[in-house]
N, C-alpha and C positions, 0 to 999 in steps of 0.2 A: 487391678487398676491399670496396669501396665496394657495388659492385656486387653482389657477396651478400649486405651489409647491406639496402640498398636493396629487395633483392627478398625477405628475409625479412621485413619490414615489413607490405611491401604484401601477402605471404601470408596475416603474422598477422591486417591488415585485416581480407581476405577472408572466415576465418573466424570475425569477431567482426560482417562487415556482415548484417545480416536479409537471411533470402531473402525476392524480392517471394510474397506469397500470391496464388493463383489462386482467386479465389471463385467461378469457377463447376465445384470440383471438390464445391461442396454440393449441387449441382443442384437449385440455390435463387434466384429471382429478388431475395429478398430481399438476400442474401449480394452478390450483385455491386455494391448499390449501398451499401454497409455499412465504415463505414471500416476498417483493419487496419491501424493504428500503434496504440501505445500510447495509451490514453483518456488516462491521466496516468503520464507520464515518472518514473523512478524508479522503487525499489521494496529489495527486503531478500534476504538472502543466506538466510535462514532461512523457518521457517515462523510463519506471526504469528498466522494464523487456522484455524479445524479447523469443519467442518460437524457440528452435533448434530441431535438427534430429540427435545426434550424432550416434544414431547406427538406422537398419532398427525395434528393440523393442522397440524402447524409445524414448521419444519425450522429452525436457526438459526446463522450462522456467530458463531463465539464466539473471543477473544482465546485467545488460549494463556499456557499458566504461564512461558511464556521469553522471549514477549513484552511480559507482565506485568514480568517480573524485567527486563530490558532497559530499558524507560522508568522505574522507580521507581530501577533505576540510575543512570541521567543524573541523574535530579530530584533525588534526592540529594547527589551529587555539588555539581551547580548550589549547592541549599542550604546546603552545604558551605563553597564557595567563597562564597558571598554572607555566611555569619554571621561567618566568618572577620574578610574584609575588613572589615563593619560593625561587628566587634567593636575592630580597631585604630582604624579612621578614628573612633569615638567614645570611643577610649583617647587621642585625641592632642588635647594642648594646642588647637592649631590647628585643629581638622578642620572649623569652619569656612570654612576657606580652601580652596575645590575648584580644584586644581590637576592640570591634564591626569596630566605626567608621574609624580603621584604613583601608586606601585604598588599602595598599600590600594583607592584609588576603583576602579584597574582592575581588580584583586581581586572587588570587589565586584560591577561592573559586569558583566565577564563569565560570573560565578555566577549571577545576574539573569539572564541573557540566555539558558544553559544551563539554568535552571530553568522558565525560563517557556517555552523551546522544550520540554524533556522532558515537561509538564505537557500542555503542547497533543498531542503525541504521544499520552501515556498515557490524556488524555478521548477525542480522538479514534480509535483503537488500542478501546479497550473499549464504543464506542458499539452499539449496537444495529443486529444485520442480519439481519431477521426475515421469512421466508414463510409467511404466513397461510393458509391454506386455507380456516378456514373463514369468514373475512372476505374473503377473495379478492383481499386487499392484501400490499404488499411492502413491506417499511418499512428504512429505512437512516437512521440517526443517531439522537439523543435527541430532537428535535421533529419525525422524520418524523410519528406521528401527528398530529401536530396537522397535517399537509398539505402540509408541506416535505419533498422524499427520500421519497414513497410514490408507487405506480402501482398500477396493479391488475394481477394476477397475469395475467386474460386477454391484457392489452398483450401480453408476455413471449412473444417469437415464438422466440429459440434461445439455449442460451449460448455465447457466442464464446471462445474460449480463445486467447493470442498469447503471444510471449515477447519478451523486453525484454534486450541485453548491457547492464549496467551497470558503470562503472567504478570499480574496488575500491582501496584503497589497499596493496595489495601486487598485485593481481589482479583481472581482470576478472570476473564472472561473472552468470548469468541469474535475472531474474525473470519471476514466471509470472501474466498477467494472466487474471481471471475477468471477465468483463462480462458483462450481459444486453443482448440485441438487442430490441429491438420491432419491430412489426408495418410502423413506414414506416421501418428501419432505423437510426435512432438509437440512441445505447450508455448503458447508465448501468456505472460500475465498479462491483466487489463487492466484492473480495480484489484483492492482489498481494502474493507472497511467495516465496521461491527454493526450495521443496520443490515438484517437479514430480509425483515418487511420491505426496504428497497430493490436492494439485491435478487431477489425475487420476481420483483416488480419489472425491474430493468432487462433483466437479463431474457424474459417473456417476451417484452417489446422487442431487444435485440436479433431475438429466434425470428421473429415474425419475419423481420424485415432483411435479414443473410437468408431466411429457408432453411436453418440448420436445425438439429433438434439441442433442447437442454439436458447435460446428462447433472443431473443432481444425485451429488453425493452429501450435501450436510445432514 
């Protein structure tokens, strides 16, 4: 019994460990020396980001309405629990007295803590990730222009595509990372998000319109 337990485990492992990627099936000298882990660990069961076309220069990856709805959830929530709490702790005689075990401050505390993480999400979640054509720049965040999170488009040697098992609270499941490769193979991230049907999708469009190739590794 043990024993089938033991090796149903190590099965399920198996098909949650990454297969290694073979980078020279790009038959690209660049790809061999190109890292293939996760740029950054983590990532969403959903889709967070969707590629547009607003003008015929610029192509632009943009927040989606459900990930929009998902962080203004939390922040809410967060603000919720924070006026709550702040509303008793400055109902009570004493509140003065900050006292660990009392449950208002913790109330509080951790409405704080879930506001201001939801918030950071929803600035960063809706920041700006923009291909320029006819500036010939790539911009990623709210101060890339000004010189922080920009490259120029020529850098942009391929986009890498990898997949990620994340651990779920009822279940495991994958997210789908988009990076851009440069020319002496360094990564910068773009997306991550668990819709591979998109991802796919996107990152095709993307190719078309840089000239780069996709190298898929999920």
């Amino acid at each position: 019994m043990i024993e089938k337990l033991r090796s149903a485990i190590n099965k399920l492992l198996e098909n949650t460990r990454p297969t290694p990627v073979d980078p020279t099936k790009f038959t690209d000298p660049v790809a061999t020396h190109t890292e293939w882990s996760a740029l950054k660990p983590g990532g969403t069961n959903f889709c967070t980001h969707r590629l547009r076309n607003p003008t015929p220069y610029t192509y632009e990856f943009r927040a989606t309405l459900l990930a929009i709805i998902f962080y203004s959830l939390f922040l809410a929530f967060g603000s919720f629990m924070l006026v709550i709490g702040t509303n008793k702790i400055m109902g009570r005689p004493d509140s003065v007295k900050i006292q660990k075990e009392n449950a208002e401050w913790m109330l509080a505390g951790v409405g704080l803590a879930i506001a201001i993480f939801a918030g950071r999400m929803l600035y960063n979640g809706t920041a700006p990730i923009v291909f320029d054509r006819r500036s010939g720049i790539f911009c990623k965040g709210r101060n890339a222009r000004a010189g922080k999170g920009r490259i120029l488009i020529d850098q942009i040697h391929a986009i890498q595509l990898i997949s990620e098992h994340c651990s779920g609270k009822n279940r495991g499941y994958y997210s789908y990372e988009l990076n851009l490769v440069l020319r002496d193979g360094t990564r910068i991230q773009v997306i991550d998000h668990g819709s591979l049907e998109l991802m796919l999708t996107d990152s095709k469009k993307l190719s078309g319109f840089l000239g780069v190739p996709v190298w898929n590794a999920i």
